[in-house]
ZAVO-215806 format. One record per residue (C-alpha): residue number from 0; residue in one letter; x, y negated, z. Coordinates in steps of 0.5 Angstrom, whole numbers, plus 500, padded with zeros to 3 digits. Layout:
// residues N
{NUM, "a", {X, Y, Z}}
...
// end
This chain:
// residues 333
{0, "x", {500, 500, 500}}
{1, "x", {502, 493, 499}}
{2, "x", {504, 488, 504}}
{3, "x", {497, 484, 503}}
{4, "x", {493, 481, 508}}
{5, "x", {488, 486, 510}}
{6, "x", {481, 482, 514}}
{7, "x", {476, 486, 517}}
{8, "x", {470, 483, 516}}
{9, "x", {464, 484, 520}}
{10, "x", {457, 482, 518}}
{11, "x", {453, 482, 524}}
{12, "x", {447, 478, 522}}
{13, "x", {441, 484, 521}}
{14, "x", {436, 485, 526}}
{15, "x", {435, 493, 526}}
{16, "x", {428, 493, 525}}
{17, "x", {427, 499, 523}}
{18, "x", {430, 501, 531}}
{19, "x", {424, 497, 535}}
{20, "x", {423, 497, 540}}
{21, "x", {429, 498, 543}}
{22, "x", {432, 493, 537}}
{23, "x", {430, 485, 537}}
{24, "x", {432, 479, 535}}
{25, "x", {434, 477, 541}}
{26, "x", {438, 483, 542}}
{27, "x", {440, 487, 534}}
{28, "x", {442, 495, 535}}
{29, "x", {449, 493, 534}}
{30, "x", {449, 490, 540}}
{31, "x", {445, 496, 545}}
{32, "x", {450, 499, 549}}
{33, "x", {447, 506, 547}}
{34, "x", {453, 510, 544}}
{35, "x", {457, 513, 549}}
{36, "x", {458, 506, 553}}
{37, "x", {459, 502, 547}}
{38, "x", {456, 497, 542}}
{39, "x", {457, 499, 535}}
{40, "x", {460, 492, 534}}
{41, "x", {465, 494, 539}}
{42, "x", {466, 500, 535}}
{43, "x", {467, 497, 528}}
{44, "x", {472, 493, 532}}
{45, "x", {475, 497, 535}}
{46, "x", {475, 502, 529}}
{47, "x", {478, 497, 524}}
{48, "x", {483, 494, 530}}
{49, "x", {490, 498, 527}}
{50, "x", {491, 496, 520}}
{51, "x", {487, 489, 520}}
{52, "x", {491, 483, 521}}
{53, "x", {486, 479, 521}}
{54, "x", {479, 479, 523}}
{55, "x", {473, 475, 521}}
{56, "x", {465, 476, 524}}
{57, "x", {460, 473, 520}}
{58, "x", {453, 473, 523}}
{59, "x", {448, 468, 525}}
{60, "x", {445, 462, 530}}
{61, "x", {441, 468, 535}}
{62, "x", {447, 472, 536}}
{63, "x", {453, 469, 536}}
{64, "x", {454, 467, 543}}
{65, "x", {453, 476, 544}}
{66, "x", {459, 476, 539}}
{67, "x", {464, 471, 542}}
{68, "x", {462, 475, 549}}
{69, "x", {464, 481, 546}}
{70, "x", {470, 479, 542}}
{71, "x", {473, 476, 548}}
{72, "x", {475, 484, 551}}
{73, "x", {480, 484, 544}}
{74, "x", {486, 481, 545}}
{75, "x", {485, 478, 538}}
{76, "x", {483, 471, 535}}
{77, "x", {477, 471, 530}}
{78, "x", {474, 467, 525}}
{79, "x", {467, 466, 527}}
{80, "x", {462, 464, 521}}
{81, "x", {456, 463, 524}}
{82, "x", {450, 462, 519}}
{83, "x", {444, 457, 521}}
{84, "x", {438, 462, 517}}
{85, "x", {440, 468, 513}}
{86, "x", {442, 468, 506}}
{87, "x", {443, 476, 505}}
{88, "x", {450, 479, 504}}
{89, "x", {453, 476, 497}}
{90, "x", {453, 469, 501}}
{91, "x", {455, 472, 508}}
{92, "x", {461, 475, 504}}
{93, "x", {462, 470, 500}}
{94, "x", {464, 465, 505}}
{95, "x", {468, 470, 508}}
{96, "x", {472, 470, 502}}
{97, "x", {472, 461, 502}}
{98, "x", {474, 463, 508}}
{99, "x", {480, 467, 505}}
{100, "x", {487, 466, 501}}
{101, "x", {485, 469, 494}}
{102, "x", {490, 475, 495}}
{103, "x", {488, 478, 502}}
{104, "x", {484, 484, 502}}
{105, "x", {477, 484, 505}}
{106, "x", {474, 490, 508}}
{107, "x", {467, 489, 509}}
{108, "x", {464, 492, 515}}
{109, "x", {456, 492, 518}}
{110, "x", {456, 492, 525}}
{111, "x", {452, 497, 526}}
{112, "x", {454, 504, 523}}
{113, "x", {457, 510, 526}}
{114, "x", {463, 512, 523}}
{115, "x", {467, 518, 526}}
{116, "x", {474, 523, 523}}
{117, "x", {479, 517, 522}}
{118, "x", {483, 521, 519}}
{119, "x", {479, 522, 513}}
{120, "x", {477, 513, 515}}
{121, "x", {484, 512, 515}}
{122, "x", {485, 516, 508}}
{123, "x", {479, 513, 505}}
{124, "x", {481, 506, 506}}
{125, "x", {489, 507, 504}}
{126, "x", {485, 509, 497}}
{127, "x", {480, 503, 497}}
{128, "x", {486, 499, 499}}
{129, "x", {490, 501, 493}}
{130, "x", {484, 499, 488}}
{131, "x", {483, 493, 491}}
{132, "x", {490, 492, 489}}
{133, "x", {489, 493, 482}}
{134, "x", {484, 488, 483}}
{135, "x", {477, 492, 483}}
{136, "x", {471, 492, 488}}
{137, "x", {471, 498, 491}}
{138, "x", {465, 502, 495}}
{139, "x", {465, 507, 500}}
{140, "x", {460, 513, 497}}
{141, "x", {457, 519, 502}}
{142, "x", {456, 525, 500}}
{143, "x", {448, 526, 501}}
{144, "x", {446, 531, 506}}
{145, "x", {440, 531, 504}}
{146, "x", {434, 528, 500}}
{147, "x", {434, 521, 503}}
{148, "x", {430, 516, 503}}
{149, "x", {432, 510, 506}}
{150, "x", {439, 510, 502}}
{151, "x", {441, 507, 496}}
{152, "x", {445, 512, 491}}
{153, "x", {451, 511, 487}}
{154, "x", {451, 515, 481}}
{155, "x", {460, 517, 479}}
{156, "x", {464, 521, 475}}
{157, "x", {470, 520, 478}}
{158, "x", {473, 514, 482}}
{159, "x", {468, 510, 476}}
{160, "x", {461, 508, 478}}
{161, "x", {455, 510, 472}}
{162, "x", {450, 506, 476}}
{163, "x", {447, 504, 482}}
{164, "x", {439, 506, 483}}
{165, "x", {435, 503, 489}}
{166, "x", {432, 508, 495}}
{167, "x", {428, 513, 491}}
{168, "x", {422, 517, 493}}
{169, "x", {423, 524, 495}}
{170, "x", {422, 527, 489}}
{171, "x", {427, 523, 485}}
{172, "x", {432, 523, 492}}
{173, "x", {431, 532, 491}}
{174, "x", {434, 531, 484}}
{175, "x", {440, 528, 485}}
{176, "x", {442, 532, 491}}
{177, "x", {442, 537, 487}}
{178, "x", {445, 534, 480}}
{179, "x", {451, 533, 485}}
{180, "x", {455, 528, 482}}
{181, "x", {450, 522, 487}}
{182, "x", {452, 519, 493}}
{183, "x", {449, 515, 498}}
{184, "x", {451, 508, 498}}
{185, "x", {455, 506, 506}}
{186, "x", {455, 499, 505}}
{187, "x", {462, 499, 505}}
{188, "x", {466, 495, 501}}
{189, "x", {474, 493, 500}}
{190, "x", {475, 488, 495}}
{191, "x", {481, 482, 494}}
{192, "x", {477, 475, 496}}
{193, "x", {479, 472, 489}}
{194, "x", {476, 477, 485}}
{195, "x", {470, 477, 489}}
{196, "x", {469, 470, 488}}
{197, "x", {470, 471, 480}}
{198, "x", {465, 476, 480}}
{199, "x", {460, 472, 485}}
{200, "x", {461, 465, 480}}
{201, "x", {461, 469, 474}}
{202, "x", {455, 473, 476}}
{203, "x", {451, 469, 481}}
{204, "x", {454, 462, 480}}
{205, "x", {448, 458, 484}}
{206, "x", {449, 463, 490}}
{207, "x", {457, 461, 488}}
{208, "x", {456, 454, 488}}
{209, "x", {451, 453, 494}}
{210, "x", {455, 458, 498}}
{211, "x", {461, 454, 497}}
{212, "x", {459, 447, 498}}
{213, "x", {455, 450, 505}}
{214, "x", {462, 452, 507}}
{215, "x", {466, 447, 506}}
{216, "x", {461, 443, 510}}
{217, "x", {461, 447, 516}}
{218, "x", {463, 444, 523}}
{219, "x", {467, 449, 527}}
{220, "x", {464, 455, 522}}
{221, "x", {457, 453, 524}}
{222, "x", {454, 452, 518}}
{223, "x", {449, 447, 516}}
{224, "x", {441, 448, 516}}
{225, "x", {439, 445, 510}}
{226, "x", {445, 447, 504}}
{227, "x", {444, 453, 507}}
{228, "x", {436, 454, 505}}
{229, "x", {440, 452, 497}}
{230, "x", {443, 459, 497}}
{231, "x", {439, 464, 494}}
{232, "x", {438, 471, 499}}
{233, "x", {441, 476, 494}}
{234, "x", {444, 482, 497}}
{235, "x", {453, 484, 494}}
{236, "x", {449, 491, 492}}
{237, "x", {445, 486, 486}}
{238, "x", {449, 480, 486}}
{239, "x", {455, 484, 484}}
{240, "x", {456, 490, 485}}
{241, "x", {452, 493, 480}}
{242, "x", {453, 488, 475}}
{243, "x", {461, 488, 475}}
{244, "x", {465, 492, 471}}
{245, "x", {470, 493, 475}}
{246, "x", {468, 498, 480}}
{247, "x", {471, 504, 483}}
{248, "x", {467, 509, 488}}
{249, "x", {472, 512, 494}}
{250, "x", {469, 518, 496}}
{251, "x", {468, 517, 504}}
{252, "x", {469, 525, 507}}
{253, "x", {468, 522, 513}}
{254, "x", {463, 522, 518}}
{255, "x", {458, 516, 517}}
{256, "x", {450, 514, 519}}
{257, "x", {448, 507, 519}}
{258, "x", {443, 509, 526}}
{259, "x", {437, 506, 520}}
{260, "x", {433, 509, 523}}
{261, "x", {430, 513, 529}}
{262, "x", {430, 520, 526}}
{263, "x", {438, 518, 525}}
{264, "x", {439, 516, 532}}
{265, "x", {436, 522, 534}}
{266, "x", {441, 527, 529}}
{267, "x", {446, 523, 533}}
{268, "x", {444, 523, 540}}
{269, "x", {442, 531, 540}}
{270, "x", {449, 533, 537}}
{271, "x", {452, 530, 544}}
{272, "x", {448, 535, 547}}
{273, "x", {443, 529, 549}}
{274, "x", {436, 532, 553}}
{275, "x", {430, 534, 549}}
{276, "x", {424, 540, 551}}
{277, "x", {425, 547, 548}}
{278, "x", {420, 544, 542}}
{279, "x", {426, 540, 540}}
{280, "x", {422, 533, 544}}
{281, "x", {427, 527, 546}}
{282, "x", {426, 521, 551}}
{283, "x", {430, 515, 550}}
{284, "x", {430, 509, 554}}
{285, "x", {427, 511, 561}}
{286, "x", {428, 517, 566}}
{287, "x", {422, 517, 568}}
{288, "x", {419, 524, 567}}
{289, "x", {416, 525, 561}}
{290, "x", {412, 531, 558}}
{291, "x", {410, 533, 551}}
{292, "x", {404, 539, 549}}
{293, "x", {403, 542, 542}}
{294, "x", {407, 537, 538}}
{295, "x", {415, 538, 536}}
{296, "x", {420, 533, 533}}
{297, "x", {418, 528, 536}}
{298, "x", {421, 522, 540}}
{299, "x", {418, 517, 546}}
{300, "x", {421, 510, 546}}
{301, "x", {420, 506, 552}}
{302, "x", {422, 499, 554}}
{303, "x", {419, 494, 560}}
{304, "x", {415, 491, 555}}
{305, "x", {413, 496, 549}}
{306, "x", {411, 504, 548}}
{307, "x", {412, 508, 542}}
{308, "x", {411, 515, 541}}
{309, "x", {413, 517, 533}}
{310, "x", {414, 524, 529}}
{311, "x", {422, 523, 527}}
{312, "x", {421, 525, 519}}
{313, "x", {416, 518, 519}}
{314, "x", {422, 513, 523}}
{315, "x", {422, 509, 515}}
{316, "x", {415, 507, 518}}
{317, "x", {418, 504, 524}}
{318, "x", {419, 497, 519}}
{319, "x", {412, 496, 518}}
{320, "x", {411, 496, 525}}
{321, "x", {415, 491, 525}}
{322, "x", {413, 487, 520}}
{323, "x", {405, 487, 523}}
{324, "x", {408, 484, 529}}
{325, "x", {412, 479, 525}}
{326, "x", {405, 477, 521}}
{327, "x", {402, 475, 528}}
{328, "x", {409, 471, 531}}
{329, "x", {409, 477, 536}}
{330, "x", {413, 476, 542}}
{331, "x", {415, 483, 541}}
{332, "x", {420, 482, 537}}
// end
C-alpha cells in the first residue's frame, strides 16, 4: 500500500427507524450500548483506529454532543462536521471530501454495523486500498445468506461492477441468491477524496455545487440551515456509484450485519447465546418475567414508555410503524 493518508469517515446521521422503539431520534442505534457493553459508534472506532491516520465523524445537529461524549474515550482528535438538516449520504460524504486534501483516501464508515473477523477486514481493506489508489470508487460486497429484502444488491463479475439494483421483493432476491454472482451492498466505501468529488461535480453537479458552497461556510464545522436546505437529499448509492464507470467491487469475507432490522438484531443476540424460550422467543430491554404460549420466533421490545411485540421475519415492517408516529408529531420518536 502506498503511504497516502488514510480517514476514516463515519457517517452518523441516521436514525435507526426501523429499531424502534429501542432507536429514537434522541437516541439512534448507533448510540445504544447493546452490543457487548459498547456502542456501534464505539466500535466503527475503535475497528478502524489501527490504520487511519485521520478521522472524521459526520452527523448531524440532534447528535453531535452524543459524538463528542463519545469520542473523548479516544486518545485521538477528530474533525466534527455537523449537519444542520440532512441531505443524505452523497453531500454528508462530500463535505468530508471538501474537508480532505484530494489524494487522501477516504474510508467511508456507517456508524451502525456489526462487522467481525479483522483478519478477512483488515484483508479486505488492504484490497480497497490498493484500488482506490489507482483512482476507482471502491465498495464492499457481502456475499447473501439468504434472500434478503431489506438490502440492496450488487451485480459483479470479478472485481467489476454489472449493476446495482434496489431492494428487491423475495422472488427476485431468491433468484439472485441462486445466480451466485450478487452481492449484498455494505455500504462501505473506500475511494480518493478528489476522485469522489470529479465523480459527484460530473454527475450530481448541483449536489456538488451546493455542498461546496455549505461547506465553505461552516462556522467550527457546523453547517448553515438554510444553504444546507439548497442540497438535493441523494444517496452516493444514486449520485455516484451507480453512474460512475469507474467502479470496482471488493469481496468482504468478513462477518457483516448492518443491525437494520429487529430480526438482524435477534440472529446477532442468539449467536452470543442471548436467552430465549424453547420456541425460540426473546426479550430485549427488560428483565421482567415474561412468558409466550403458542406462538414461535417472536420478539417482545420493551421500553419505559412504549411495547412492542413482533414476528421477527416481519422486522421490515417495523418503519411503517415508525412513519405512522411520524405523521402525528408522536412524541414516541
Amino acid at each position: 500500500m502506498k503511504a497516502n493518508t488514510i480517514t476514516n469517515v463515519i457517517l452518523t446521521g441516521g436514525v435507526g427507524s426501523r429499531l424502534w422503539p429501542l432507536s429514537r431520534k434522541s437516541l439512534p442505534k448507533q448510540y445504544l450500548d447493546l452490543f457487548d457493553g459498547e456502542s456501534l459508534f464505539e466500535k466503527t472506532v475503535t475497528r478502524n483506529q489501527s490504520f487511519a491516520t485521520k478521522t472524521i465523524v459526520v452527523g448531524n445537529i440532534e447528535n453531535h454532543k452524543m459524538t463528542d461524549a463519545i469520542m473523548a474515550k479516544f486518545d485521538t482528535t477528530f474533525t466534527h462536521i455537523v449537519e444542520a438538516v440532512p441531505r443524505n449520504t452523497a453531500a454528508a460524504i462530500a463535505f468530508a471530501a471538501f474537508a480532505s486534501n484530494p489524494e487522501d483516501i477516504l474510508l467511508i464508515s456507517p456508524s451502525d454495523h456489526i462487522i467481525e473477523d479483522g483478519k478477512f477486514y483488515n484483508e479486505a481493506l488492504e484490497k480497497a486500498i490498493e484500488l482506490a489508489n489507482e483512482n476507482y470508487l471502491v465498495t464492499f460486497g457481502i456475499k447473501p445468506t439468504k434472500p434478503e429484502t431489506g438490502y440492496g444488491y450488487i451485480e459483479f463479475e470479478n472485481e467489476n461492477v454489472i449493476a446495482f439494483h434496489e431492494k428487491p421483493n423475495y422472488k427476485i432476491a431468491t433468484k439472485y441468491l441462486k445466480k451466485g454472482n450478487y452481492f449484498w451492498n455494505s455500504g462501505l466505501f473506500c475511494f480518493k477524496a478528489g476522485k469522489f468529488l470529479e465523480e459527484l461535480q460530473k454527475q450530481e453537479p448541483e449536489v456538488y455545487q451546493a455542498s461546496r458552497k455549505a461547506w465553505e461556510s461552516s462556522k467550527n464545522g457546523f453547517l448553515d440551515y438554510k444553504l444546507s436546505l439548497e442540497i438535493p437529499s441523494i444517496s452516493i448509492d444514486y449520485a455516484v456509484m451507480e453512474r460512475s464507470k469507474d467502479i470496482k467491487v471488493v469481496p468482504a469475507h468478513f462477518a457483516w450485519s448492518d443491525l437494520g432490522s429487529f430480526e438482524s438484531v435477534y440472529d446477532y443476540l442468539v449467536q452470543r447465546n442471548y436467552p430465549m424460550d424453547t420456541n425460540k422467543n426473546i426479550v430485549i430491554g427488560t428483565l421482567m418475567h415474561t412468558t409466550f404460549i403458542g406462538v414461535k420466533n417472536c420478539i417482545l421490545v420493551y421500553t419505559a414508555d412504549a411495547l412492542m411485540v413482533l414476528q421477527k421475519e416481519n422486522s421490515q415492517e417495523v418503519k411503517q410503524v415508525y412513519q405512522q408516529l411520524e405523521s402525528i408529531a408522536s412524541p414516541l420518536l
